[in-house]
Structures are given as structure tokens and as C-alpha cells.
C-alpha positions as a Python dict, from the first residue, in 0.01 Angstrom:
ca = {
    (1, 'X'): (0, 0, 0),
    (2, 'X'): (80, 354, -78),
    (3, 'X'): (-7, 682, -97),
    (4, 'X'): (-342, 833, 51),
    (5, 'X'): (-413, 504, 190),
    (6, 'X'): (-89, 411, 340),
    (7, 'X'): (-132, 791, 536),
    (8, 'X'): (-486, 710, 627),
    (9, 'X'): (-369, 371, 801),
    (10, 'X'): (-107, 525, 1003),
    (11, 'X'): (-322, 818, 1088),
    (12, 'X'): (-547, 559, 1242),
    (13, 'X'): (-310, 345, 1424),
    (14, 'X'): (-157, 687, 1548),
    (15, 'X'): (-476, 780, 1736),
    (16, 'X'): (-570, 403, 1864),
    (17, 'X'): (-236, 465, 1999),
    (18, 'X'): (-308, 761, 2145),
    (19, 'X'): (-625, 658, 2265),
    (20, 'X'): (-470, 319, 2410),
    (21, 'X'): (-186, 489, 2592),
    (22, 'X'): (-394, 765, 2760),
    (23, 'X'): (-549, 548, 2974),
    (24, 'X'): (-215, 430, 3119),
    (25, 'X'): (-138, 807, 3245),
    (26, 'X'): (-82, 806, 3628),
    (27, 'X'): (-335, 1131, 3797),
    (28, 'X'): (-86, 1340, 3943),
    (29, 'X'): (-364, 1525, 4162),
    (30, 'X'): (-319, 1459, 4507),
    (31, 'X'): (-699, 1451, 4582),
    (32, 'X'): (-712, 1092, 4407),
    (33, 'X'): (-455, 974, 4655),
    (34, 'X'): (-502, 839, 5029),
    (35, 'X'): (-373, 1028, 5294),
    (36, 'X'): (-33, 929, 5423),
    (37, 'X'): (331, 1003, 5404),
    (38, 'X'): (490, 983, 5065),
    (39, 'X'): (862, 932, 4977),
    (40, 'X'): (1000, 925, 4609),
    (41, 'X'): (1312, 955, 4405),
    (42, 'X'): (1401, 1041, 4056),
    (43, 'X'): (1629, 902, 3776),
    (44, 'X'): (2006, 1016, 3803),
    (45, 'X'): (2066, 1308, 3577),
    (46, 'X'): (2364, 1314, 3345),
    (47, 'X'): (2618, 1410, 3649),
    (48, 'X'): (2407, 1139, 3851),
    (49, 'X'): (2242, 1378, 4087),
    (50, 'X'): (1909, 1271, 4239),
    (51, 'X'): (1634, 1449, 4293),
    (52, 'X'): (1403, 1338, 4635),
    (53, 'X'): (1047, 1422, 4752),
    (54, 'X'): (901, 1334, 5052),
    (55, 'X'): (520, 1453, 5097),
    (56, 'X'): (244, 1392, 5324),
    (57, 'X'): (-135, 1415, 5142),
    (58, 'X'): (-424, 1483, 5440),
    (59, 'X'): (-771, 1600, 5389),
    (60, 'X'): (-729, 1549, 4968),
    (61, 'X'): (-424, 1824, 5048),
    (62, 'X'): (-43, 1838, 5046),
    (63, 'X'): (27, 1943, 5405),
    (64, 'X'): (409, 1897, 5372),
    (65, 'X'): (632, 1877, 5099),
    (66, 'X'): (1044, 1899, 5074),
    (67, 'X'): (1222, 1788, 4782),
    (68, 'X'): (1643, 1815, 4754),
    (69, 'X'): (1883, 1724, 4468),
    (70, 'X'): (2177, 1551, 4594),
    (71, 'X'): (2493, 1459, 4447),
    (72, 'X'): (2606, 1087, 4366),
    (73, 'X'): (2837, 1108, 4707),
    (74, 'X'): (2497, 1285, 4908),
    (75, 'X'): (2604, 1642, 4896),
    (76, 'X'): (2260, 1807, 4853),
    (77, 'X'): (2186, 2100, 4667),
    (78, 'X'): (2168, 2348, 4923),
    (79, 'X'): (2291, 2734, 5023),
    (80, 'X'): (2658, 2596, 4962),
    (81, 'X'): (2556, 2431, 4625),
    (82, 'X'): (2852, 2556, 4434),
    (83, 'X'): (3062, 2671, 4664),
    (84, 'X'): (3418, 2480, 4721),
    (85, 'X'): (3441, 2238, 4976),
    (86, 'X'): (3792, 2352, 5065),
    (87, 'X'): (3732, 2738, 5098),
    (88, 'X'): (3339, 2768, 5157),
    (89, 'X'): (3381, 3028, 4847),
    (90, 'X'): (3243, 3019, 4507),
    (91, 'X'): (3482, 2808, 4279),
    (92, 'X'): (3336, 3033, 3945),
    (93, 'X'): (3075, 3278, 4055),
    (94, 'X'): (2864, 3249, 3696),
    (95, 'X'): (2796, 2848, 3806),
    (96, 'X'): (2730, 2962, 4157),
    (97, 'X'): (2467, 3236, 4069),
    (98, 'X'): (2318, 2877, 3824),
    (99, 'X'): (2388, 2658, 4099),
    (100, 'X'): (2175, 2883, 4369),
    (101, 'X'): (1885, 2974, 4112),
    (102, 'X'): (1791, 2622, 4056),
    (103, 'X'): (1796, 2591, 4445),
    (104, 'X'): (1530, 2874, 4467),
    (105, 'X'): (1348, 2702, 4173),
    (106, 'X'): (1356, 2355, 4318),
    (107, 'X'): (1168, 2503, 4652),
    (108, 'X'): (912, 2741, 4400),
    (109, 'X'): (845, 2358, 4276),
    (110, 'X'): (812, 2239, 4615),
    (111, 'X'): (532, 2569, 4734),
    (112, 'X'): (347, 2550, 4351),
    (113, 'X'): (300, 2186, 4441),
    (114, 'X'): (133, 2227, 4765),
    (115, 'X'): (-60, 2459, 4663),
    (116, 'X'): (-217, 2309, 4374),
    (117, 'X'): (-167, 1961, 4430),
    (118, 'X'): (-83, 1830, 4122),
    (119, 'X'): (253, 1807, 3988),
    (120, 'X'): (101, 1829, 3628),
    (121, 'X'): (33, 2236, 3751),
    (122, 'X'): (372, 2277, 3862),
    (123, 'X'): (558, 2522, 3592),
    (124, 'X'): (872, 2493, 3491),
    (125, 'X'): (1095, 2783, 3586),
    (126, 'X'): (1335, 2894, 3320),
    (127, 'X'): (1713, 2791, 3379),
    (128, 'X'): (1547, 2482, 3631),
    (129, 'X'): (1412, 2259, 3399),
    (130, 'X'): (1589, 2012, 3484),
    (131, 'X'): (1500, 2063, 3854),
    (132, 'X'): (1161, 2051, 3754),
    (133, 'X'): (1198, 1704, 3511),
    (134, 'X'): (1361, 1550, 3830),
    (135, 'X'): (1095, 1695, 4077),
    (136, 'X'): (781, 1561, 3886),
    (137, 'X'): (980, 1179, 3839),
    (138, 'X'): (1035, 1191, 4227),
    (139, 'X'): (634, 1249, 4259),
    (140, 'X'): (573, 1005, 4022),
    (141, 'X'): (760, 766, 4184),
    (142, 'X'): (619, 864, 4508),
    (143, 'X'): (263, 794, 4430),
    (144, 'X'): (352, 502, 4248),
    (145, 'X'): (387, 289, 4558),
    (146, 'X'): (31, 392, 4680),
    (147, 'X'): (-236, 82, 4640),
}
């Protein structure tokens, strides 16, 4: 087959696809969850960093939420997230301005997220997107374990 009917076929099997795979969505609204205490990680970035969420869901609401990137050897992204170990100072002040943005960003996540309750809302900062990718895997992961 080709042509106009070979596009009309995989037009089709394009939206059953669609269609087939929007069902398997997880909700990412925290009213659809029970209440509890929630505890989730993400996939290691490209430098292996980690990002962590830890939640608790009462009422249909988040009540507390804290979420950290750490380091592969645990150092967590912090207020001395790009600082040297050795001197306490920045080692190159343009990574250290990037380094303590995403910081800020990562905890904008963290106060979007209990407000709305639903990672899906969250927005993605500019210059924190990765923040944000590992933030919304850590949820996911974290609700994932629920029954």
C-alpha cells in the first residue's frame, strides 16, 4: 500500500495509539490519593544527581512537601551548592549564581506543588528545567507505591 491510503492507516493506528496509551497516564492530583506520608526519588541526571520528595497528602491536600537534589556522594543541593568544599567560596561565581537559582526554583516547585496539588500544575521555571523534570519523576515515583 501507498499513498493516501498508506497515510490514512497510520493516521489511524496513530490515534488508537493515542487513545490506548492515555489510559495508562498516572493522575498526578493529590486529591485521588489516600492520605499518608509519601517518599519518592528520581532518575540520576547526566552528572548522577538525584532528585528526592518526601510529601504527606491529608484531607485530599499536600500538608508537607520537601524535595532536595543531591549529588552521587549525598552532597545536597543546598545554600553551599557551588561553593568549594575547601574554601566555603564560590569556585566560578557564573555556576554559583546557576547553581543557587535552581535551588530557589527547586523550593518554587516544592510551594506551587502544595498549593495546587498536582505536579502536572507545577511550571517549569526557566534555567530549572531540569529541577523541575527531576521533581515531577520523584512524585511520580512517590505515588507510584500507593495501592
Amino acid at each position: 500500500m501507498s499513498g493516501p491510503g498508506r497515510t490514512r492507516v497510520a493516521a489511524f493506528a496513530a490515534a488508537v495509539a493515542l487513545v490506548a496509551f492515555a489510559g495508562c497516564t498516572q493522575s498526578m492530583k493529590i486529591a485521588d490519593y489516600p492520605d499518608g506520608d509519601y517518599r519518592g526519588s528520581s532518575a540520576p541526571d547526566d552528572q548522577g544527581a538525584i532528585g528526592t520528595v518526601e510529601f504527606s497528602i491529608s484531607g485530599g491536600r499536600v500538608t508537607q512537601a520537601a524535595f532536595v537534589v543531591t549529588d552521587p556522594d549525598g552532597t545536597p543541593h543546598d545554600e553551599n551548592y557551588g561553593l568549594s568544599k575547601a574554601t566555603g567560596k564560590p569556585v566560578d561565581q557564573a555556576f554559583y549564581q546557576r547553581a543557587q537559582a535552581a535551588v530557589t526554583a527547586e523550593q518554587a516547585y516544592v510551594a506551587q506543588f502544595r498549593e495546587v496539588g498536582d505536579a502536572d500544575e507545577v511550571d517549569v521555571i526557566a534555567g530549572a528545567s531540569l529541577s523541575h523534570r527531576q521533581f515531577v519523576e520523584a512524585i511520580t515515583d512517590a505515588l507510584s507505591h500507593t495501592a
